[in-house]
DSSP file (Angstrom, degrees, kcal/mol; ACC not computed):
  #  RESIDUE AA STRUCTURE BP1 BP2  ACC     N-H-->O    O-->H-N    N-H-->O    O-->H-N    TCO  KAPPA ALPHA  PHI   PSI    X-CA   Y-CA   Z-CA
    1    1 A X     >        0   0    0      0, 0.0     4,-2.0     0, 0.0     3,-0.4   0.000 360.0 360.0 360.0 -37.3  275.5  176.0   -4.6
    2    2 A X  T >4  +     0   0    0      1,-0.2     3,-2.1     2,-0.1     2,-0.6   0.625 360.0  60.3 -58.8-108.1  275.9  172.4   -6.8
    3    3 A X  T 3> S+     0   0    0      1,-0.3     4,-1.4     2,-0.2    -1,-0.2  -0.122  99.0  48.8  68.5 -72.7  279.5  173.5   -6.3
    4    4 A X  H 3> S+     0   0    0     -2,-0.6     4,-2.4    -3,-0.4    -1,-0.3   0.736 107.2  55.3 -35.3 -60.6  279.5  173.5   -2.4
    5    5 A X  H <X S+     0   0    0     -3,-2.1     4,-0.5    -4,-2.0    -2,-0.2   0.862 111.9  48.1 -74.6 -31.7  277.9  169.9   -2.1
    6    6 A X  H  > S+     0   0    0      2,-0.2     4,-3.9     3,-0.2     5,-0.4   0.851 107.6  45.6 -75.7 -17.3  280.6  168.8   -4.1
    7    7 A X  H  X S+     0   0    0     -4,-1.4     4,-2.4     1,-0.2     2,-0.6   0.952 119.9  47.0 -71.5 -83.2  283.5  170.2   -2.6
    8    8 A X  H  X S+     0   0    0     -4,-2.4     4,-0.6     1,-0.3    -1,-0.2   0.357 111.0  51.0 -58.1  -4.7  281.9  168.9    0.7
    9    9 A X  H >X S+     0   0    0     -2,-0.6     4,-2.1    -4,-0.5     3,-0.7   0.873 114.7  43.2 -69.2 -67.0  281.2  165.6   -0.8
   10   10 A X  H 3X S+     0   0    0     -4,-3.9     4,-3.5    -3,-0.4    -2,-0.2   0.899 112.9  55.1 -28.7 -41.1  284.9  165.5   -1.9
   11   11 A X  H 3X S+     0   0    0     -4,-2.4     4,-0.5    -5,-0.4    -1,-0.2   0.960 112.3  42.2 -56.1 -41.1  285.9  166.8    1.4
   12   12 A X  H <X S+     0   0    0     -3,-0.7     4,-1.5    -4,-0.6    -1,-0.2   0.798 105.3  59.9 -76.3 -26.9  284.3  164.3    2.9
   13   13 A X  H  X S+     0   0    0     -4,-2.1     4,-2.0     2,-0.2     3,-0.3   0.870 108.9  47.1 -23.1 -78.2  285.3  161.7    0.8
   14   14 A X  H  < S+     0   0    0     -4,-3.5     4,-0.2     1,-0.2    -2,-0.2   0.298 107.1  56.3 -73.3 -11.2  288.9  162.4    1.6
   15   15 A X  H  < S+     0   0    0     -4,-0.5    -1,-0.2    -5,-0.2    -2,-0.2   0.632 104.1  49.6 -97.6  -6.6  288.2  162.5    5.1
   16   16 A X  H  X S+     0   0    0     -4,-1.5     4,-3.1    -3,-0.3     3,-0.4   0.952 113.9  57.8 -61.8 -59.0  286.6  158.8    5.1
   17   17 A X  H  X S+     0   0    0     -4,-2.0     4,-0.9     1,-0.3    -3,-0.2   0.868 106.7  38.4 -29.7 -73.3  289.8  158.1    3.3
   18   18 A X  H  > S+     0   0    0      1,-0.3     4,-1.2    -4,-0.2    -1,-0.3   0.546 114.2  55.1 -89.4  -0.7  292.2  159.1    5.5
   19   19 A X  H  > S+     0   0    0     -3,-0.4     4,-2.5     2,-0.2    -1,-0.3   0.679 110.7  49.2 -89.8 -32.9  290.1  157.7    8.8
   20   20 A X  H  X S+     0   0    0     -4,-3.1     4,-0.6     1,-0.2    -2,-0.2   0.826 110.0  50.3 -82.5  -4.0  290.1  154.3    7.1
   21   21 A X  H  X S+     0   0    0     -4,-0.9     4,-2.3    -5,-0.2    -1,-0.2   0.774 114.8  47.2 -87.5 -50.2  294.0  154.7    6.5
   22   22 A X  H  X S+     0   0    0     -4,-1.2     4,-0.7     1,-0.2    -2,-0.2   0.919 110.9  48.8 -26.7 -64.5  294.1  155.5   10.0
   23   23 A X  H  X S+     0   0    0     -4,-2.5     4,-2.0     2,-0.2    -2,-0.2   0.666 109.6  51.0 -58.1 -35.3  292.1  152.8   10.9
   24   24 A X  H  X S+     0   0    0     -4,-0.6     4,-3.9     1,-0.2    -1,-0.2   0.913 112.7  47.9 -83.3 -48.3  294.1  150.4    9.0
   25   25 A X  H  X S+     0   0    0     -4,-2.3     4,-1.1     2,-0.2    -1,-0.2   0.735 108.0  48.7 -58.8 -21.2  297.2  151.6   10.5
   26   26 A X  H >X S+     0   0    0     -4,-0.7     4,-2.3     3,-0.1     3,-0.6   0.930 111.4  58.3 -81.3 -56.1  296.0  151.5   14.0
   27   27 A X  H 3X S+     0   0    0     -4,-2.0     4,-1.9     1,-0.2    -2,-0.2   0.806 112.3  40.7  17.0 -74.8  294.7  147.4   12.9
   28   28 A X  H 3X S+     0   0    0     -4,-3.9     4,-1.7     1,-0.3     5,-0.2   0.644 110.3  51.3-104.4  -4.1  298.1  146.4   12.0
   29   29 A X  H <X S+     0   0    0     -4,-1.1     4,-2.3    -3,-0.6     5,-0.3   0.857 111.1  58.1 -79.9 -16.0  300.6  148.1   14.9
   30   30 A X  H  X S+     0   0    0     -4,-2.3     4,-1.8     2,-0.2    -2,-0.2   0.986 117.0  27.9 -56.8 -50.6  298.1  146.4   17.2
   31   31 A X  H  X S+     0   0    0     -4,-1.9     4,-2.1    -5,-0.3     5,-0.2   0.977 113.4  61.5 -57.8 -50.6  298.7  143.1   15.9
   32   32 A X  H >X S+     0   0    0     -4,-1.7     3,-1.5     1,-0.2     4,-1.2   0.971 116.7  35.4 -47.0 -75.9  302.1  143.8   14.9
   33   33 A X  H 3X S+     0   0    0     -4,-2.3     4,-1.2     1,-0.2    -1,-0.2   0.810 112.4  58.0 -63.2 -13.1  302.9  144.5   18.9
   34   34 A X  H 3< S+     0   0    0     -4,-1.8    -1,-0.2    -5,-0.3    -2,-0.2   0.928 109.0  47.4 -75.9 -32.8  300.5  141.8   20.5
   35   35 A X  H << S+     0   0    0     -4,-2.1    -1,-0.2    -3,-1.5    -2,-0.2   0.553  95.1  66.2-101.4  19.1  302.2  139.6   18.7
   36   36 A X  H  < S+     0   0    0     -4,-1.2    -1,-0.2    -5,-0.2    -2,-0.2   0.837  88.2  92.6 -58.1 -50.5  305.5  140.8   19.6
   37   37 A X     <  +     0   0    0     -4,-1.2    78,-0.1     1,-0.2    79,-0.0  -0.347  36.6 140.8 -48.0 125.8  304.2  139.5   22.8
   38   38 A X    >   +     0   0    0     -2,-0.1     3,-1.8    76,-0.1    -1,-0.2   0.469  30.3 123.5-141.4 -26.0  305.3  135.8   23.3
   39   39 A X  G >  S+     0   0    0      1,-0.3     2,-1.9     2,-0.1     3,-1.3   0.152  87.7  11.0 -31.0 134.6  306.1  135.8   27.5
   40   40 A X  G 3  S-     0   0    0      1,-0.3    -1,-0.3    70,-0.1    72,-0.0   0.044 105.6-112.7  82.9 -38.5  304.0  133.0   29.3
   41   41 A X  G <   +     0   0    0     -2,-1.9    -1,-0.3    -3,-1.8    -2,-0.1   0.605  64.7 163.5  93.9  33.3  303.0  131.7   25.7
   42   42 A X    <   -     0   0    0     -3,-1.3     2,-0.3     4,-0.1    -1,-0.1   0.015  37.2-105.6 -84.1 178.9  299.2  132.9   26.6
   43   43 A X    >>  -     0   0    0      1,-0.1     4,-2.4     0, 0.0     3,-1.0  -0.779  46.4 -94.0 -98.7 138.4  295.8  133.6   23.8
   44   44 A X  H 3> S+     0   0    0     -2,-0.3     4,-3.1     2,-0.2     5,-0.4   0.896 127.5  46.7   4.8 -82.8  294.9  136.8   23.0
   45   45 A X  H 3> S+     0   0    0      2,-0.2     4,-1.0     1,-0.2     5,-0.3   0.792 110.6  52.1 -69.6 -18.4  292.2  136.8   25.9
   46   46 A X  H <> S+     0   0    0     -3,-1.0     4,-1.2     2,-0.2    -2,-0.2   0.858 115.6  41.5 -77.9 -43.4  294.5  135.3   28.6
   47   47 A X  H  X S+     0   0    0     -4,-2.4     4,-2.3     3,-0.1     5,-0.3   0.922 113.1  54.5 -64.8 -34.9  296.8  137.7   27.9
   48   48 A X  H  X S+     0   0    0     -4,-3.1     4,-1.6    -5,-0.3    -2,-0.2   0.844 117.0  37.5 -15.8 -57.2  293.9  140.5   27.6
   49   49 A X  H  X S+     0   0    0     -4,-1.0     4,-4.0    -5,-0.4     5,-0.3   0.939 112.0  59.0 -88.9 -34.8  292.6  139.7   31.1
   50   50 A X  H >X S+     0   0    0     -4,-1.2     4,-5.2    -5,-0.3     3,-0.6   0.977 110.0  45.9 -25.9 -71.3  296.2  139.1   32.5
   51   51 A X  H 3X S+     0   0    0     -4,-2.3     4,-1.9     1,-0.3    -1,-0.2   0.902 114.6  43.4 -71.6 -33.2  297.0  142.8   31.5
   52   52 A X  H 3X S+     0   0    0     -4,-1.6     4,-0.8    -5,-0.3    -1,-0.3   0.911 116.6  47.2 -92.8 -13.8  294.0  144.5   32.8
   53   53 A X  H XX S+     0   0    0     -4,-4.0     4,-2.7    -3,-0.6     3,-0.6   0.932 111.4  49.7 -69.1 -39.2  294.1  142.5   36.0
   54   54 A X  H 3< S+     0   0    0     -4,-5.2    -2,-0.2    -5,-0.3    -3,-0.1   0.898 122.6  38.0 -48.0 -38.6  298.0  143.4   36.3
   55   55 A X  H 3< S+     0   0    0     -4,-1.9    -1,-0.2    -5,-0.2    -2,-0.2   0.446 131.2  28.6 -90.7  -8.9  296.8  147.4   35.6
   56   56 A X  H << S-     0   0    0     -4,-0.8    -3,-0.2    -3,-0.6    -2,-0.2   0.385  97.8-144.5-115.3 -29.8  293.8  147.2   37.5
   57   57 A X     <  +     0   0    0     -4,-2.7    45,-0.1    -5,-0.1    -2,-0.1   0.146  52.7   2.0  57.2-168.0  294.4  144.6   40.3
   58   58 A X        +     0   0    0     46,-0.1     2,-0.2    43,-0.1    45,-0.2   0.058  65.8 173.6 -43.1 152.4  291.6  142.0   41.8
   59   59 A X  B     -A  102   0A   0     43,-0.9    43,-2.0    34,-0.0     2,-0.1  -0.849  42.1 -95.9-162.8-173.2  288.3  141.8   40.7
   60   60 A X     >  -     0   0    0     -2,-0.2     4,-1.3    41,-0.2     5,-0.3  -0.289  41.7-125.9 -71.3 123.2  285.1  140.1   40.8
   61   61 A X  H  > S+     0   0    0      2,-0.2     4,-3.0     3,-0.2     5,-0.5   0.970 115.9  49.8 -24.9 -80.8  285.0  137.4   37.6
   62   62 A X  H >> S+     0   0    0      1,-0.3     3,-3.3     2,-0.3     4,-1.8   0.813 111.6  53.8 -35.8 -68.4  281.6  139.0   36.3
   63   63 A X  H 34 S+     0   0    0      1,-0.3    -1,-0.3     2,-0.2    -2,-0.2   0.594 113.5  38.4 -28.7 -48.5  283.6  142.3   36.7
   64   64 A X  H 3X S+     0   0    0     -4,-1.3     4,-0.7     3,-0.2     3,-0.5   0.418 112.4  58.9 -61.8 -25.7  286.3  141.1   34.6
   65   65 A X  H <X>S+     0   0    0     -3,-3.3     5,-2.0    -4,-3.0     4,-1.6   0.924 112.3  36.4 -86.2 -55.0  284.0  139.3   32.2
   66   66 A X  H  <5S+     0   0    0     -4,-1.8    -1,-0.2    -5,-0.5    -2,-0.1   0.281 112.2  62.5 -80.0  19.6  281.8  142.5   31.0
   67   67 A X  H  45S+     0   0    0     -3,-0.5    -1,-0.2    -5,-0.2    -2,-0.2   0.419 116.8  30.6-127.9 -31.7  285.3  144.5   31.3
   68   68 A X  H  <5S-     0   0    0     -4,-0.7    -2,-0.2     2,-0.2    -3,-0.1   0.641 111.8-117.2-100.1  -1.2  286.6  142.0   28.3
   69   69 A X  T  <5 +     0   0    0     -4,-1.6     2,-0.3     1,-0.3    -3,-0.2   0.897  68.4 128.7  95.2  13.6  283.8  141.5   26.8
   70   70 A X      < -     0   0    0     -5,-2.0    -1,-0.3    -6,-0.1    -2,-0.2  -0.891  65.0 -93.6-138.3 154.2  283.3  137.7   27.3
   71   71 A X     >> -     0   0    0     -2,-0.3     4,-3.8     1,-0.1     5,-0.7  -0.119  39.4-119.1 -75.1 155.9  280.3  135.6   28.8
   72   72 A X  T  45S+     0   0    0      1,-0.3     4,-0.3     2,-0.2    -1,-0.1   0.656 113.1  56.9 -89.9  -4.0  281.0  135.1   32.4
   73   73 A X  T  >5S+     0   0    0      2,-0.1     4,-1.5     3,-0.1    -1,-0.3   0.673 112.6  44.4 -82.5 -27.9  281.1  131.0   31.7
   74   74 A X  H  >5S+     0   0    0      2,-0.2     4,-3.4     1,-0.2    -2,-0.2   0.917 110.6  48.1 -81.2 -35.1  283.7  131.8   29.4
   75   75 A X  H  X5S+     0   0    0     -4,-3.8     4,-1.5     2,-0.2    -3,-0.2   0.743 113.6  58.3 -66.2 -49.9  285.8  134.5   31.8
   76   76 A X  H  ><S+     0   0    0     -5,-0.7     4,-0.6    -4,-0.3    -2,-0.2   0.969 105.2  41.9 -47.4 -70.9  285.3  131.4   34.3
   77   77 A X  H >X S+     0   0    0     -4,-1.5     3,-2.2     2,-0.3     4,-1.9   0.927 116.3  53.2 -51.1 -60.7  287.1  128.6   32.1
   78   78 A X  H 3X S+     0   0    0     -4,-3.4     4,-2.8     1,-0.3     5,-0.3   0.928 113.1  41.6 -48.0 -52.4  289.8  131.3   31.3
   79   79 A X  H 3X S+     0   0    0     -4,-1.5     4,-1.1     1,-0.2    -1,-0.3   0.637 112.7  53.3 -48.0 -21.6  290.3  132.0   34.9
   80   80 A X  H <X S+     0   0    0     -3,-2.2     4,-0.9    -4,-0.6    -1,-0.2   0.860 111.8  42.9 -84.0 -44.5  290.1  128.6   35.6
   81   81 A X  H >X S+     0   0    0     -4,-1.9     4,-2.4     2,-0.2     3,-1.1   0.968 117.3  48.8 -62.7 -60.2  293.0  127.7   32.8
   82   82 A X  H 3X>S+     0   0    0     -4,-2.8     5,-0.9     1,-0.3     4,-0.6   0.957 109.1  50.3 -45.5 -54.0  295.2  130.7   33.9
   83   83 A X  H 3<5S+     0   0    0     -4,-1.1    -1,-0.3    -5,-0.3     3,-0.2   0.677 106.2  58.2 -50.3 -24.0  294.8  129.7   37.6
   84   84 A X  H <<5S+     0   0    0     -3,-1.1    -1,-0.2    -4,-0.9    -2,-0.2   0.785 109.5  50.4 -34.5 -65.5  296.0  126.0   36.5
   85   85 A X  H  <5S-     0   0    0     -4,-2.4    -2,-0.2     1,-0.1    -1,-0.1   0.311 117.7-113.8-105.5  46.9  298.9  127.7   35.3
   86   86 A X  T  <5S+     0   0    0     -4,-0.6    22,-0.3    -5,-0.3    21,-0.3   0.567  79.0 118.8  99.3 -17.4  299.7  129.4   37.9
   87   87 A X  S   <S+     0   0    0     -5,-0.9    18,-1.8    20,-0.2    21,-0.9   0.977  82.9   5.0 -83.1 -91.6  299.1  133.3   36.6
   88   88 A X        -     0   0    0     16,-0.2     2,-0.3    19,-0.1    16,-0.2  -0.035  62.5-144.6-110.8-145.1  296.4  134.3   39.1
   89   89 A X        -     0   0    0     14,-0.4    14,-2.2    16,-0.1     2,-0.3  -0.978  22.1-119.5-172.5 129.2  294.4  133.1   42.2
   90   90 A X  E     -B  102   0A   0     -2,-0.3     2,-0.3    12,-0.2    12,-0.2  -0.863  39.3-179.2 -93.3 133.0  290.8  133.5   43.5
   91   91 A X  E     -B  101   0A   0     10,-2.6    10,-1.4    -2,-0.3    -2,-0.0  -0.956  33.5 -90.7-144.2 153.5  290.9  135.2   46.9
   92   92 A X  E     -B  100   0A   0     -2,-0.3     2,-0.9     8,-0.2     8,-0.2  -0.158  36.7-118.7 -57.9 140.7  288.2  136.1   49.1
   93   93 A X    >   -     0   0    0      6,-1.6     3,-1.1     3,-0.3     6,-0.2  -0.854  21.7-156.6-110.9 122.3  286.8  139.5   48.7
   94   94 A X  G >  S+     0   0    0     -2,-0.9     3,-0.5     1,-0.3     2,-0.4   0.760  97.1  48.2 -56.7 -39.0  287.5  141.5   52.3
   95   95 A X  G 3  S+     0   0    0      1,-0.2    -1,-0.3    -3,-0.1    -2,-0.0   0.021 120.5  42.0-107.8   9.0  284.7  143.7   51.7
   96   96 A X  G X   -     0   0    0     -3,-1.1     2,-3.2    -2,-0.4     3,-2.4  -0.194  55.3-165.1 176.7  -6.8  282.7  140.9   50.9
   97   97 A X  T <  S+     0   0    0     -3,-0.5    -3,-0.1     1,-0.2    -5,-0.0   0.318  95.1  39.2 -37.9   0.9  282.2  137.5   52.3
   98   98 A X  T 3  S+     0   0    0     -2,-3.2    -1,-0.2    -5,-0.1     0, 0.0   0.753 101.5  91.9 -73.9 -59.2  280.3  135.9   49.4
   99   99 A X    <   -     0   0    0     -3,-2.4    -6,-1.6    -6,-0.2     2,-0.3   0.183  57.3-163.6 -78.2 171.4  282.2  137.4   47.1
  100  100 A X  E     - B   0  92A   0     -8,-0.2     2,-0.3   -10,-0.0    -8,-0.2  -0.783  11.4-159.5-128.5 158.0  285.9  136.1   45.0
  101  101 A X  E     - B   0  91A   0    -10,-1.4   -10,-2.6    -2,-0.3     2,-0.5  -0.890  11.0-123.3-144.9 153.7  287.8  137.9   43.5
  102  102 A X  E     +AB  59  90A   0    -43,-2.0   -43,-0.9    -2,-0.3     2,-0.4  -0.748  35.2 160.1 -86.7  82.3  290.4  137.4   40.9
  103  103 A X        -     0   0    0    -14,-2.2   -14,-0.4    -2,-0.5     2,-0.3  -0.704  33.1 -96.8-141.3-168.0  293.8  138.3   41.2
  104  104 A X        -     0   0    0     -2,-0.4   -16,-0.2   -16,-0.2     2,-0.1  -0.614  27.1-149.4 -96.0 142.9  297.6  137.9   39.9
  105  105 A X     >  -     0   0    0    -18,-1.8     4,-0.7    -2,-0.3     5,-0.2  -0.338  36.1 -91.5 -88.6 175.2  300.1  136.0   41.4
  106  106 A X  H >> S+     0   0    0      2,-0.2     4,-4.0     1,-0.2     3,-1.3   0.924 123.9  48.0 -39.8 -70.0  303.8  136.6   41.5
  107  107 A X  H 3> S+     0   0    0    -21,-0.3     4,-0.6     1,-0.3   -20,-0.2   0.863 111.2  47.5 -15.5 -76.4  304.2  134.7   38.5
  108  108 A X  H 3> S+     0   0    0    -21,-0.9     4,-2.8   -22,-0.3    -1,-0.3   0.707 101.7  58.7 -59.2 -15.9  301.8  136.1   36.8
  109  109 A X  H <X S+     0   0    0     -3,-1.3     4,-5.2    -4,-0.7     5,-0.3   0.824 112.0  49.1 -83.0 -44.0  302.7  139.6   37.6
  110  110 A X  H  < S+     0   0    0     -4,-4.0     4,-0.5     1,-0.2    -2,-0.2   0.601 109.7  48.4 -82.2  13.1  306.2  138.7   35.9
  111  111 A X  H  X S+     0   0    0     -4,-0.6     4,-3.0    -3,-0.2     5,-0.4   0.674 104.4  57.3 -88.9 -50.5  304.8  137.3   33.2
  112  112 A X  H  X S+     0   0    0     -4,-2.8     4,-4.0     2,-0.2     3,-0.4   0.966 109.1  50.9 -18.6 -81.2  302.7  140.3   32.9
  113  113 A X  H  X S+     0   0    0     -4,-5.2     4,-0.7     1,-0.2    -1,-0.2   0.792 106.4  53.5 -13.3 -68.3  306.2  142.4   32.7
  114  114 A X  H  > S+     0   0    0     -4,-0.5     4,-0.7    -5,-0.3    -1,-0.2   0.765 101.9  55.6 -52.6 -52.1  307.5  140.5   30.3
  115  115 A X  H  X S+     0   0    0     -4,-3.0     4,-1.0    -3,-0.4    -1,-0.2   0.684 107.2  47.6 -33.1 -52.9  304.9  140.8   28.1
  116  116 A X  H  X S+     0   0    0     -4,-4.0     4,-1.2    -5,-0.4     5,-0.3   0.645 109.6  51.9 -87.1 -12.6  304.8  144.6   28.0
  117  117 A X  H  X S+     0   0    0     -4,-0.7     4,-2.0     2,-0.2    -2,-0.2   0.773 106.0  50.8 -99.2  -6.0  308.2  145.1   27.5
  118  118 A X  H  X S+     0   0    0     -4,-0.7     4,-2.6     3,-0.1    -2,-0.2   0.822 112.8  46.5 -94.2  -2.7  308.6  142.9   24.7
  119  119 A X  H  X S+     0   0    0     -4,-1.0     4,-0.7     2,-0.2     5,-0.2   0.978 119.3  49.8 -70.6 -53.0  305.4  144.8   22.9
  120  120 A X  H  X S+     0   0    0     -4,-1.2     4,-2.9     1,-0.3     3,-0.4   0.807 102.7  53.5 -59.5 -46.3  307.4  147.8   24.1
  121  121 A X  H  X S+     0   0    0     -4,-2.0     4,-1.3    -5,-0.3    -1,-0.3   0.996 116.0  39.9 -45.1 -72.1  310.5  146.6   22.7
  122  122 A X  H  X S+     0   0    0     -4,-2.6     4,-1.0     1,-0.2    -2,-0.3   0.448 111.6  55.2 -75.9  13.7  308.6  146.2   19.2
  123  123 A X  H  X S+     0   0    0     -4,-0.7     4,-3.4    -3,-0.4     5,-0.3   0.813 111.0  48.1 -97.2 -69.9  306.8  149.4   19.7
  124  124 A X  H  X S+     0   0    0     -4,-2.9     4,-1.1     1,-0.2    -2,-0.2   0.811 115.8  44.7 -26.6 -61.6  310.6  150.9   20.2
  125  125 A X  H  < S+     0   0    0     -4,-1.3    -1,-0.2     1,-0.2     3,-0.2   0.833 111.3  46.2 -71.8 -53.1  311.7  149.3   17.3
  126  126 A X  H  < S+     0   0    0     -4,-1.0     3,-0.4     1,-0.2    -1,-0.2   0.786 119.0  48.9 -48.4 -44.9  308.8  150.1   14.8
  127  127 A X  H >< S+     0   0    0     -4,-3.4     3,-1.3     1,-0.2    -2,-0.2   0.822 102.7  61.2 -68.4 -52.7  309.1  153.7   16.3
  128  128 A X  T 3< S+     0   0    0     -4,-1.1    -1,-0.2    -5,-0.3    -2,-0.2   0.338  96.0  62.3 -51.6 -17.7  313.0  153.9   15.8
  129  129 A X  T 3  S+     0   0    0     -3,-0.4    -1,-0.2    -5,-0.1    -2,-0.2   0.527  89.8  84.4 -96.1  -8.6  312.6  153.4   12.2
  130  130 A X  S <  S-     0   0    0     -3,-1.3     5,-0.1    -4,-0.1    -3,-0.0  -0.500  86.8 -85.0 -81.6 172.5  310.8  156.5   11.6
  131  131 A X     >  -     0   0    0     -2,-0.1     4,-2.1     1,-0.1    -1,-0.1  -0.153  34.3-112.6 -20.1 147.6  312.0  160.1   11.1
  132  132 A X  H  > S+     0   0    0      2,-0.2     4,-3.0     1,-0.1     3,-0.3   0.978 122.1  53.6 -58.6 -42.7  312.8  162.5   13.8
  133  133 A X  H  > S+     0   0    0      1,-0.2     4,-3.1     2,-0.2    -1,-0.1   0.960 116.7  35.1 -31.6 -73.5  309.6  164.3   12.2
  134  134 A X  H  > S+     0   0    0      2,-0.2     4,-1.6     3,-0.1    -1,-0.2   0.667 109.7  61.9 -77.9  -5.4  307.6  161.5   12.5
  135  135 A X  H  < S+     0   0    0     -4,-2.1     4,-0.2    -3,-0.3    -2,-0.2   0.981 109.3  44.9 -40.3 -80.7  309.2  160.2   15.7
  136  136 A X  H  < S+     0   0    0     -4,-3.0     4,-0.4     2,-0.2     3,-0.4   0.758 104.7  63.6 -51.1 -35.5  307.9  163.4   17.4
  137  137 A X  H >X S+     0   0    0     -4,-3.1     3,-2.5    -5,-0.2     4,-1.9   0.970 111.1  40.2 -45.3 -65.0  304.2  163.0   15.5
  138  138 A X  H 3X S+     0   0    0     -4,-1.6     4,-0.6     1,-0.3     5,-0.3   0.409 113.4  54.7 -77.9   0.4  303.7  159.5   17.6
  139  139 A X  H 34 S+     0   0    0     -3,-0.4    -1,-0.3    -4,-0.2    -2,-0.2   0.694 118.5  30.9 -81.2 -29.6  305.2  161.2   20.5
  140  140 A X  H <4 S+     0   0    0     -3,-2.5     4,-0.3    -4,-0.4    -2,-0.2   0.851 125.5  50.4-128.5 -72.2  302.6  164.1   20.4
  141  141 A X  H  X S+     0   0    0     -4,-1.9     4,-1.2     1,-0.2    -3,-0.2   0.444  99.1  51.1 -29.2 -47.1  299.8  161.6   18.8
  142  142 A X  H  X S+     0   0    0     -4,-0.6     4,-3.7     1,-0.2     3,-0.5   0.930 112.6  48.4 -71.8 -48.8  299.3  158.3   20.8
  143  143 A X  H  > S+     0   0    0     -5,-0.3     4,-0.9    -3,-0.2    -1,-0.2   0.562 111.3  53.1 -77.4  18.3  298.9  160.1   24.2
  144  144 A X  H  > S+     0   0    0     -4,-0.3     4,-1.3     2,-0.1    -1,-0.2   0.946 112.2  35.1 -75.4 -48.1  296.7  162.2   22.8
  145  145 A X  H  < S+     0   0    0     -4,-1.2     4,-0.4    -3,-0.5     5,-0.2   0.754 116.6  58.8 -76.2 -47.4  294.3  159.8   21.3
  146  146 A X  H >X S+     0   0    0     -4,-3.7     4,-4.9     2,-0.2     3,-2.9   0.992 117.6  43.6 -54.2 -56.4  295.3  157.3   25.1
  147  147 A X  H 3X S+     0   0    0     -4,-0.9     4,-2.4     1,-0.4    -2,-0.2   0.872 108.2  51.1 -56.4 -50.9  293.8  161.0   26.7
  148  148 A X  H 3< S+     0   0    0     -4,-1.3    -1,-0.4     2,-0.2    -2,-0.2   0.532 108.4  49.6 -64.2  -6.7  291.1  161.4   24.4
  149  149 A X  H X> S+     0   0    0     -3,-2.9     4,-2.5    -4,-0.4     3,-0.8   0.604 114.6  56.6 -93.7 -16.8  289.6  157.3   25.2
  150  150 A X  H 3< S+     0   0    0     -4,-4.9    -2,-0.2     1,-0.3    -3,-0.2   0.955 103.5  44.3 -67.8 -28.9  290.1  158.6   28.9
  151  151 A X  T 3< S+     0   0    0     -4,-2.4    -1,-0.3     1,-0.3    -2,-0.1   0.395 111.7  54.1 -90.3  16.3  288.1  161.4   28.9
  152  152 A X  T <4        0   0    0     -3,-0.8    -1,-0.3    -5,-0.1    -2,-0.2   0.537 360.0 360.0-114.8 -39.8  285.2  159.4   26.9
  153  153 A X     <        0   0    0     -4,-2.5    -2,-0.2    -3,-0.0    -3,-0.1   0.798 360.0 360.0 -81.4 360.0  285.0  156.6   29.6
């Protein structure tokens, strides 16, 4: 039985291992491709809220502030900056007559673009260096994992 708990210690051991090897590897192609990103010259969280308003289309600031994760004075200022340069637009919400809502301009929508094709480009690139083996692993892996965070929200 001592026997058991260590082989399942081990086991476990060597599955912590190889989730924090994961982890570390999912870490540094996020960075690696975000900062691939350069279009529009925008922060981390202006590009953040960019891309889920470009994939999502308007919404409501508060919406957009608990959907990044930022204090809704802060989600203001950023909206404020982006609108400044042009990127989005506050527009009346039809549904709505109080309400604003938040959405992308022209401009912004091609900045948007730009922005995902050049992560896509280094995604391509990074990807293009691997083995056909491992090619097909990230082929069969990322939408798996994209499937499994749908099906949890």
């Amino acid at each position: 039985m001592h026997k058991r708990v260590m082989d399942s210690g081990a086991a476990d051991v060597a599955h912590e291992t190889s989730t924090e090897d994961l982890m570390i590897a999912v870490e540094q192609l996020v960075r690696h491709v975000r900062r691939s990103a350069t279009a529009g010259g925008l922060s981390t969280a202006a590009s953040s809220a960019l891309g889920r308003l470009g994939r999502e289309g308007p919404q409501r600031l508060t919406e957009l502030a608990r959907a990044e994760n930022a204090t809704q004075p802060n989600m203001t200022q950023l909206v404020t900056r982006m609108e400044r340069a042009g990127l989005v637009r506050r527009v009346a919400d039809r549904t709505d007559g109080r309400g604003v809502l938040v959405e992308v301009t022209a401009l912004g929508e091609e900045v948007f673009r730009e922005r995902r094709a050049e992560r896509a480009e280094a995604l391509g690139q990074l990807v293009g260096a691997l083995s056909e083996p491992e090619r097909q692993a990230v082929r069969v892996a990322l939408p798996a994992l994209a499937r499994a965070i749908q099906e949890r929200s």
